[in-house]
N, C-alpha and C positions, 0 to 999 in steps of 0.2 A: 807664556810661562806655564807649565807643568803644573793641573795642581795639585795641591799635597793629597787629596784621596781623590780616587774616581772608582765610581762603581762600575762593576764590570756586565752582572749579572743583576737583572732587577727582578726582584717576586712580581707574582703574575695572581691576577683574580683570578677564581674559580667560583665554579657554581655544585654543588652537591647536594647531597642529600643526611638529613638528620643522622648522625652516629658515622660518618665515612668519616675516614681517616688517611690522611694527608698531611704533606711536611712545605710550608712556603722555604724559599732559599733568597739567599741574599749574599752576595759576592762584590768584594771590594780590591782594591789595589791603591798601595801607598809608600812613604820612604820612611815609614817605619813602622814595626808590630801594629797591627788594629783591635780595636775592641767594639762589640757589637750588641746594639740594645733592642730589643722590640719592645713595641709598642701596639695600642689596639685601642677604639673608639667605640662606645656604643651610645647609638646616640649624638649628642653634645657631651661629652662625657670622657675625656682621654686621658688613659693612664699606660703607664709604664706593667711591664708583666715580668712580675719576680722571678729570676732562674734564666729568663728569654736571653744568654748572653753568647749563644751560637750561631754562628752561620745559619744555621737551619732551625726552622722552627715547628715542631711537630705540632700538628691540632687535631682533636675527634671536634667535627663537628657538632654544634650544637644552637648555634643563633646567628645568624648574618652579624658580621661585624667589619670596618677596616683596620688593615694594618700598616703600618710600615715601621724600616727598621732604621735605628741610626748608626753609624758608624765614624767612630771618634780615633786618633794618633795621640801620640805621646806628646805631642808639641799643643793638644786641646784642639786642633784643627776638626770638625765635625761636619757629615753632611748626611740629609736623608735617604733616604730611596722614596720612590713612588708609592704613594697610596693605594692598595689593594683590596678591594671589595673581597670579604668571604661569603657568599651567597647562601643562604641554608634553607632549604629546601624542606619545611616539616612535612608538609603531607604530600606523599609520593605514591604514583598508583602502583598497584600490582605486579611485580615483573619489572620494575627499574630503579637501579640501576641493570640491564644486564648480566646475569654472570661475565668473567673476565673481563668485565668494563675496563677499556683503557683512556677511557676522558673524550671518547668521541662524544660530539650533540646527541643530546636525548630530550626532546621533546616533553615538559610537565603543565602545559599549558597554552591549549590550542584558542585564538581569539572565537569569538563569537559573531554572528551574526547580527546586523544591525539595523535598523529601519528609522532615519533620519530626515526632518522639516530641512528643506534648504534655510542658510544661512546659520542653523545651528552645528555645535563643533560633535566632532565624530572621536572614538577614540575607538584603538583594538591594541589588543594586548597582547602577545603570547611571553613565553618561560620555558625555557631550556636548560639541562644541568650537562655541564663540558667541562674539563680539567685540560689547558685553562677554561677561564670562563668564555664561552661562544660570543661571536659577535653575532651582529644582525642586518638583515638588509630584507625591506620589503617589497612586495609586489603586486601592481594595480593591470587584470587581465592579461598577465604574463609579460607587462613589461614592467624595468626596473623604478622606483621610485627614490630620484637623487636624494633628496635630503630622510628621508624616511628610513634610519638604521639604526634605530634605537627598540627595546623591548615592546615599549610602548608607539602604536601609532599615534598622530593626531595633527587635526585640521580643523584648526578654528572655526573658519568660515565654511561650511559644505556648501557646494553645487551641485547641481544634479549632475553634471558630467562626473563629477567624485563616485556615483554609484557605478559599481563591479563587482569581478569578485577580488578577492586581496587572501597574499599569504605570504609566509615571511620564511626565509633561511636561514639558519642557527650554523652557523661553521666556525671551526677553531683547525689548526693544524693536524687534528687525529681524521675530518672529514668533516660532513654538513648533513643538516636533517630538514625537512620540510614541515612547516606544520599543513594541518588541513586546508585547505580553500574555503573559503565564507563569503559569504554576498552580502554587501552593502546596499540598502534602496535609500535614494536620497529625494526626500519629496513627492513619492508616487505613488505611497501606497493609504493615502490618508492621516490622522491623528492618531490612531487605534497603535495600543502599544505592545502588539504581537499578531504576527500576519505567518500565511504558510506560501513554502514555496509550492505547493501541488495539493491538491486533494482526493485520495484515489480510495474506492472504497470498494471488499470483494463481497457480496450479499448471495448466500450459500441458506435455499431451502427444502428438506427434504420429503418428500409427501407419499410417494405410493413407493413402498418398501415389500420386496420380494419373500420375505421369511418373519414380518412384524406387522401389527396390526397400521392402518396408512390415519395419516395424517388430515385435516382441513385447512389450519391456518398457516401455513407457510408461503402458499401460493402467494394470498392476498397482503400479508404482511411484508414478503420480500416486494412485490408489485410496490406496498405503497411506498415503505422508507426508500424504494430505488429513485420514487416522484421527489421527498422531500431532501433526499443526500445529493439529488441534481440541482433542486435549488439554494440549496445552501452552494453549489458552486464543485461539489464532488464531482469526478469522472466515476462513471459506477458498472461493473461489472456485477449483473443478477444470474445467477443457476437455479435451475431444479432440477431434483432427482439423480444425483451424481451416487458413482457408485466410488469404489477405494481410490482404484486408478484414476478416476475423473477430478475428485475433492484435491486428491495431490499434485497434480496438474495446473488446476486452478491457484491453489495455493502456491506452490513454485514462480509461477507468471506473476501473480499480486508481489509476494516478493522481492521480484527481482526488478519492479519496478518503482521498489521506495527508494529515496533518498532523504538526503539534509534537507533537513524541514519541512516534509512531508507532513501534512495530517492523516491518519490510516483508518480506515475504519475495518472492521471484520466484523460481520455478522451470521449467524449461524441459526438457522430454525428448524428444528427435527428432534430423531429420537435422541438420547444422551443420556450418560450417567456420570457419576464424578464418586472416585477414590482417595479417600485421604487427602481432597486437597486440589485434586488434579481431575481436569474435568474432559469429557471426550465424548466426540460425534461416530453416529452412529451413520455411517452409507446407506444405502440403498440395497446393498448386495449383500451386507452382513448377516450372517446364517445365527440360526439360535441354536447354543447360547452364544452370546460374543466372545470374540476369541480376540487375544490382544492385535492379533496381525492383521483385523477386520476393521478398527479402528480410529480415529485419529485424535492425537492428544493436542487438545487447544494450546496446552501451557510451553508445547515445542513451537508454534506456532506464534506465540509472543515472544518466543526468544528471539528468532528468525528477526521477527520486526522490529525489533531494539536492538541489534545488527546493525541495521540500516540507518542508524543516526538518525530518526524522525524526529520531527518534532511534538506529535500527538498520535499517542498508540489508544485506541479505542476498541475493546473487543466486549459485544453485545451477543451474550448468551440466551436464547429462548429457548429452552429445553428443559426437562427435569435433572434433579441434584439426586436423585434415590441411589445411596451405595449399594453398591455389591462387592459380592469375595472379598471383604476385609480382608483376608490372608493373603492375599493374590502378590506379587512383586511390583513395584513400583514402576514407570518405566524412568529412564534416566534422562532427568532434566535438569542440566547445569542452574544456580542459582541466578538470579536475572540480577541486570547492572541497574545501580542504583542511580539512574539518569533522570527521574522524577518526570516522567511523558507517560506514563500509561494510566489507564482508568478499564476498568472492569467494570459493566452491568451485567446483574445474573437477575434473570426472569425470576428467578425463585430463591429462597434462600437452602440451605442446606438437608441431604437426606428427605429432599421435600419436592413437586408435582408444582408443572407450570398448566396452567389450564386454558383452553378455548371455551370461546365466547359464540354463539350459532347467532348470524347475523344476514338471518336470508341465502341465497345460494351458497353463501362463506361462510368459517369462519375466523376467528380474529383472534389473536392471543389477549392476553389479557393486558400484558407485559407494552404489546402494540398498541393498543388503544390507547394508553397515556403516553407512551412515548409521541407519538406522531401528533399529540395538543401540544407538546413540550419545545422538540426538537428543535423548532426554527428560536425559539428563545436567544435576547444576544447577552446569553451569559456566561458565567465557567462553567466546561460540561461536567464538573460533579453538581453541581448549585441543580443546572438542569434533571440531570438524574434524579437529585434527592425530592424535586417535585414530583418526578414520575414516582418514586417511591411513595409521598404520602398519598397521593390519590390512592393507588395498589390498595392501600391503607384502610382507606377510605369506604372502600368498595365494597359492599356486602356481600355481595357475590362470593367471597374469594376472603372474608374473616378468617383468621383462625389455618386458611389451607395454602395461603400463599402470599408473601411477604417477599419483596425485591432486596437486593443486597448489593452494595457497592462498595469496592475494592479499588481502594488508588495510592499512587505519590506522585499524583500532580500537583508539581511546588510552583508551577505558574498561571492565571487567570485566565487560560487558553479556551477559547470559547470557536465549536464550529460553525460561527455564525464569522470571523477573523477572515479579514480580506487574504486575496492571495495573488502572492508578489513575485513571478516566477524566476527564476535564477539565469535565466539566459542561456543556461546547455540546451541543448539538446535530446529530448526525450520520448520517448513511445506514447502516443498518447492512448493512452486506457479505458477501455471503455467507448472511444471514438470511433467513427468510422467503421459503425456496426449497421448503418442504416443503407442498404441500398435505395439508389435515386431512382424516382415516378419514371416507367417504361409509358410511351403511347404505342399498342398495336392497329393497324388494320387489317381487316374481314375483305377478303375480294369483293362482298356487298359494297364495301366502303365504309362501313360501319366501324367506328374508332373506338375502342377496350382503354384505357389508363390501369397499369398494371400499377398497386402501389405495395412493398415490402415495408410492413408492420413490424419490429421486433418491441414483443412484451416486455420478452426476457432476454438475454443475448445467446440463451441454447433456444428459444421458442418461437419461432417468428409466423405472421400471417402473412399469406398473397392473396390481396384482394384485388376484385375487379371492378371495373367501372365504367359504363358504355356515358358514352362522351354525345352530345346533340350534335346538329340535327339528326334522328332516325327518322325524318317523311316517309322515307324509301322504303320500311318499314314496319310493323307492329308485333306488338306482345313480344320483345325482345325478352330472352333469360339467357342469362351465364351459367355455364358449371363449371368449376377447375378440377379437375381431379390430375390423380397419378398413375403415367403407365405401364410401366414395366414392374412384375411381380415378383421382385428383390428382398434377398434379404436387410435393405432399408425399409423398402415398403415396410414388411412384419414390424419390424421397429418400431414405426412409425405409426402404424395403427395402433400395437400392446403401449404407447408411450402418450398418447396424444390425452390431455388432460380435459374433462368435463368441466363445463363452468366458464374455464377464461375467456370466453369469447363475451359474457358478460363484460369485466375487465375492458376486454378492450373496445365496448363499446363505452365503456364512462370515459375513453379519452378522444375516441374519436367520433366524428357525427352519424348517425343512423346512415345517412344515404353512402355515405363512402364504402359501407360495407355492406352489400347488396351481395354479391358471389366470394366466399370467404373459405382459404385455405389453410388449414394448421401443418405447420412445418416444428416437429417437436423434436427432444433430444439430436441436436443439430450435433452435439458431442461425437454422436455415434456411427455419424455419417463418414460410407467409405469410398462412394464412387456421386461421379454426378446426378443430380435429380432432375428429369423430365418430367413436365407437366403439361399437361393437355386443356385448352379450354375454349369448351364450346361455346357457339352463338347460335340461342334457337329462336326463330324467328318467323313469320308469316310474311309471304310475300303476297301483297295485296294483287296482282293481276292472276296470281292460278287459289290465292287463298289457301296453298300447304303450307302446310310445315315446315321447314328445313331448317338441317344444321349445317354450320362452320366451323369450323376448327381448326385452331395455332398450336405447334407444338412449342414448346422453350425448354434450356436447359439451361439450370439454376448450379453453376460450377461450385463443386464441393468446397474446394477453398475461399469460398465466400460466404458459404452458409456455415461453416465450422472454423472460422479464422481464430479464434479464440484457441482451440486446441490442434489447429494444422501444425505439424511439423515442418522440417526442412525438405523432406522428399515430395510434402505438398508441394510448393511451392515451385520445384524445381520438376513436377510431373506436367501442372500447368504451365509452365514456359514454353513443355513441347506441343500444346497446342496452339492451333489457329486464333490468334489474337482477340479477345473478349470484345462485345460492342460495345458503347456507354453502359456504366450499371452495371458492367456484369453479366447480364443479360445475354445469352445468347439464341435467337429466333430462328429456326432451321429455316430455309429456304423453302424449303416443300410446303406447301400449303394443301390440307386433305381437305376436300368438298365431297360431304355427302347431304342425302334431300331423305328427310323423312317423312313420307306423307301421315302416317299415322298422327303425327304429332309425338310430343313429350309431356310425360307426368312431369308432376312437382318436382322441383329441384332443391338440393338439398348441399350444406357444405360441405368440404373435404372431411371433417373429422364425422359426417354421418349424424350432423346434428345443426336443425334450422337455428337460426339467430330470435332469441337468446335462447340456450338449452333448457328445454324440459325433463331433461333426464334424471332422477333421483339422485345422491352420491349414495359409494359403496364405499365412502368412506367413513371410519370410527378413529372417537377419539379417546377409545378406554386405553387407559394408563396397562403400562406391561410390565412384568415384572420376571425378569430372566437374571442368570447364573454369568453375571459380564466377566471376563477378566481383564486385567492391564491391557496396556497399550505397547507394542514393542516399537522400535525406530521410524520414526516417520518420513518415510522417501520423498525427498525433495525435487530428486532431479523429476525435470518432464517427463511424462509418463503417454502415451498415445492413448487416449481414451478411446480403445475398441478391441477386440478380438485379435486382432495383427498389431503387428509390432515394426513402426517406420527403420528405414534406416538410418546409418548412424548420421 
């Protein structure tokens, strides 16, 4: 039997946003005139809506509510329609709805990232506005999850097989939208209630400057926080002496290697000054006075990395605050998103001088010395910082001329001491695989070398030597290493090679391992392979001369300057003859020559016995120049040298 009404057309939920404006419908069919009521629910709460006696029911948004309508005949015969959720959307980001919005999926609420004890329940949320309202269906490592299609995920009981990544599709008949991917850890990453997926830190210090008085503590201070950002579990990338081109290179790479959840750290030791607000490092090659195209603006550089959806942006400032050219133009930096992951340390506080500390061959910022008592601290890194601050404070040294400052909206208790739980993609490891592995050569004497590559810095590295026992055969064995070919790397190489570090790199490693010690500096700038020469002078007991031996090797550029090779590196060295273990490559030829004279004293590559006794020619009087702004800071990679790769 036919019944007396049937609806035809049923209202549909929708999801919108505060103040849209939108009409629900409701459509019936009967065997006589109909009459039509709405109605709407808030709450517990359901009333009839005075005037609602159309088909159509127009609303501006204003509150999530349900509706449905009834529909009544002449004979009292009545029946409802479907209850329809109006979804209201009060806080909407920037840009959505889209202009011409026609009711496709729009994404208002991406889930989060979770880190879960087996056995305890998980939940992930996302929010989407679609006219009608979007359904849902979610997804565990790209495959679909049957019962899982609702707004809300959840799972009672987690397993550790539950940890993945997870993201959900929002589709309604106009199309479908993705929210972002997030990773779930379920039981693997401890009790602690905030972990990062990666730790990558870019450590930028600038010391002998071309047209400004040079620097002492940057060496020592990027050295040390590289030791203490490694055990906290950082991948760390350290420079020195970078000029325009090299800073923006460097910075492009750090970059492009943050992601979701990243912890970041950027730190920065050299000249600087700060405008209204906005603060900027000074290169190596910038000419006095500074000119804005000479230098780089830190505050573009936090933009870049709140991009990247990190979890903790960290940028520690060691340099002076002293304005200059008030009148000067601002450079243009979009306002930063309010995603509560960034912390700012500034060595000094404003229109104001960070100072070193003379601490024997070094020195030490002031800023460093409390930081690196602090640092390993397992607490929130402002808690941390505000310690380094009162020590600052504290310090008589520095009453009165220099006071730390810290700038944050870190809204969660994220401390770099926070296990790290990696995400499972696939990623560049940074900072890794900068170490070439121990070479053994032999001497047609028989006489076995251990060649070992030392990197301080990851532009700086030493080749040390090391004669291996038994020498019976033997006496008064010495090594030289030097370099042969008179290149313009060689020049480089000499005007770049830094006084002191070889101190350094005796506090890490033991006295005998560094007996014959070669500096290998601004590895940046390197544009062809390096050859190295190293002799073995020795006394052979049945004639009692003197004689030398000598191995050549070639140290292939794309291994000393990987950091900043390009793609035509890469693909120049494929056309050569296939590298041996290491890297390394040992020419066949072996040169014997016999010197009866004997050999003076030997000395290292950089022209200086272990540990240097050479004065520093460097100063650390404060300067005071005509800076201007900063203009756009070039991100794409830059070939740090003279020529320019292809594309």
């Amino acid at each position: 039997m036919q019944e007396a009404i049937a609806i035809t057309e049923q209202p549909v939920s929708v999801s919108v946003p505060v103040g849209y404006s939108f009409t629900l419908r409701c459509r019936a069919q009967g065997r006589t005139s109909l009459q039509y009521q709405w109605f709407c629910q808030y709450q517990s709460d359901c009333r009839l809506i005075p005037g609602a006696t159309s088909q159509d029911l127009p609303i501006i948004a204003e509150q999530t509510q349900l509706y449905t309508c009834r529909v009544n005949d002449l004979h009292r015969n009545a029946v409802f329609s479907d209850w329809v959720k109006v979804e209201v959307h009060q806080c909407v980001a920037r840009g959505l709805p889209p202009q011409l919005w026609q009711g496709e999926p729009v994404i208002v609420l991406n889930p989060s990232e979770q880190r879960v004890e087996v056995g305890q329940p998980l939940q992930l949320q996302c929010a989407a506005m679609g006219v009608p309202a979007p359904s849902y269906q979610w997804y565990r490592n790209g495959n679909l999850l049957e019962h899982q299609k609702r707004k809300k995920l959840w799972i009672t009981h987690t397993k550790v097989s539950d940890s993945g990544t997870y993201l959900c599709c929002a589709s309604n008949r106009h199309g479908e939208h993705w929210t972002n991917a997030v990773d779930v850890h379920i039981g693997t990453c401890g009790s602690g209630k905030f972990f990062a997926t990666g730790k990558i830190a870019l450590l930028v210090g600038n010391n002998r400057y071309q047209h400004h008085p040079n620097l002492m503590a940057p060496v020592r201070d990027v050295f040390e926080l590289s030791h203490l950002l490694k055990h906290l579990g950082f991948q760390v990338v350290s420079l020195l002496d970078l000029n325009k081109a090299e800073m923006a290179t460097a910075v492009s790479r750090f970059l492009q290697l943050l992601g979701k959840g990243v912890y970041a750290v950027f730190y920065y030791a050299g000249h600087g000054y700060e405008h209204l607000g906005r603060n900027y490092m000074v290169p190596v090659d910038a000419p006095q006075p500074y000119a804005p195209e000479n230098c780089i603006s830190v505050q573009k550089i936090l933009q870049k990395m709140q991009q990247q959806q990190t979890a903790l942006n960290i940028i520690l400032l060691d340099t002076c605050r002293k304005w200059y050219n008030p009148g000067c133009a601002l450079s243009q930096v979009q306002p930063l998103e309010p995603w509560g992951n960034t912390v700012y340390g500034y060595s000094t506080s404003e229109d104001a001088e960070a100072y070193e500390l003379q601490d024997g061959e070094f020195s030490s910022g002031i800023f460093m010395k409390y930081l690196k008592k602090h640092i390993l601290q397992e607490k929130k890194v402002t808690h941390m910082l505000e310690d380094v601050l009162e020590d600052i404070g504290r310090d008589p040294l520095v009453t009165g001329k220099q006071v730390m400052e810290i700038k944050h909206t870190l809204k969660e208790a994220r401390s770099l001491t926070d296990p790290i739980c990696p995400s499972g993609a696939a990623t560049e490891h940074w900072g890794r695989g900068q170490e070439l592995p121990s070479k053994t050569v032999t001497f047609p004497c028989g006489a076995r070398v251990e060649l070992h590559f030392l990197r301080l810095f990851s532009n700086l590295m030493f080749v040390c030597a090391k004669p291996q026992p038994p020498l019976a055969h033997i006496t008064d064995p010495q090594l030289l290493l030097h370099q042969l070919a008179e290149t313009d790397d060689v020049a480089i190489q000499r005007e770049s090679c830094l006084d002191h570090v070889e101190t350094l790199l005796a506090s890490v490693y033991k006295r005998e391992e560094l007996d014959c010690v070669f500096q290998l500096c601004a590895l940046q700038k390197i544009q062809t392979d390096v050859v190295l020469q190293l002799d073995l002078h020795y006394i052979r007991p049945s004639t009692k001369q003197r004689t030398c031996e000598s191995l050549q090797m070639t140290l292939h550029k794309s291994l000393l300057r990987q950091f900043f090779s390009q793609r035509n590196d890469s693909q120049a060295d494929s056309q050569r003859a296939p590298a041996r273990p290491g890297g390394v490559c040992l020419q066949d030829a072996l040169v014997l020559s016999t010197d009866p004279k004997g050999q003076g004293p030997l000395s290292t590559g950089s022209g200086h016995s272990l540990p240097s006794s050479t004065p520093s020619a460097f100063s650390s009087e404060p300067e005071e120049n005509d800076e201007s702004d900063l203009g756009e800071l070039c991100l794409a990679p830059l070939r740090a040298g003279p020529e320019q790769d292809g594309p």
